[in-house]
N, C-alpha and C positions, 0 to 999 in steps of 0.2 A: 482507443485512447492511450494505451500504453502501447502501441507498436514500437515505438522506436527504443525501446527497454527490451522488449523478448518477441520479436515477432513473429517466432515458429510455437507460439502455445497461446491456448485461448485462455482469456481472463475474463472477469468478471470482477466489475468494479461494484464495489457495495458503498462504500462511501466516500464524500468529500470533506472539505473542511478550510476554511481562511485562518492562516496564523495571524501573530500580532504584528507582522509585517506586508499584511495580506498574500502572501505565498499560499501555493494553492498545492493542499494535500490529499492525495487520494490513495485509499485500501481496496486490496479486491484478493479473490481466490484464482490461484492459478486451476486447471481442470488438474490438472497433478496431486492438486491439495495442499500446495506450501505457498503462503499469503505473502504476501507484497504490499510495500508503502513505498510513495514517491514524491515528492516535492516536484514543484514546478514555480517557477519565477514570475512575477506579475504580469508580462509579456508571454505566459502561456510555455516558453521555453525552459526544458529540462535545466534543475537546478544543482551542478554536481557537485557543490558543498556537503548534498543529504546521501546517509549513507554512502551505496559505491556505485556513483557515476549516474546519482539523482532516485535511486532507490535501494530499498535491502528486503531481502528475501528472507524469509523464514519457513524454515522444513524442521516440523515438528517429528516426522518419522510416521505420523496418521494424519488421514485425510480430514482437513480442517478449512473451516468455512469462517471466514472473517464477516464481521455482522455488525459492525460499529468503529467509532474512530471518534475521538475527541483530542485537544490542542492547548496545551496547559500553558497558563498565565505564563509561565516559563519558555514556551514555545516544543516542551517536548510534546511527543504523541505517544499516543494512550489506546493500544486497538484489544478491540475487545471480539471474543469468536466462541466457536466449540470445536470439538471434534466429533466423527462419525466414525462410530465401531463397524466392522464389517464381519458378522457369522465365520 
């Protein structure tokens, strides 16, 4: 679903979501462990208004798993995760 964003790492999309313009947002973990959100246009096509060039990456420095995503009257987004300690 995100190919056309990073198509050399595997992702896992954990959630969706409809803005108040119906814009279609989706969160997922990269296997890397730094979470992604993307925007997409009502037409399915990347929306490059959002973040850089219709998503934005975040690398917390630990491996983190994105687990939620909500879309505020405002239209901002709101992702919600943990991280995992490694021994």
């Amino acid at each position: 679903m995100l190919r056309h964003i990073a198509p050399h790492l595997t992702e896992i999309v954990t959630a969706i979501a409809l803005d108040n313009r119906r814009r279609i947002v989706v969160a997922g973990t990269f296997a890397n462990g730094r979470l992604m959100v993307a925007r997409f246009k009502t037409d399915g096509s990347p929306d490059s208004t959002f973040g850089q060039k219709s998503s934005s990456v975040f690398n917390p420095g630990v491996h983190t798993l994105d687990t939620g995503l909500a879309v505020r009257s405002d239209d901002n987004v709101v992702l919600v995760g943990h991280t995992i300690a490694y021994p």
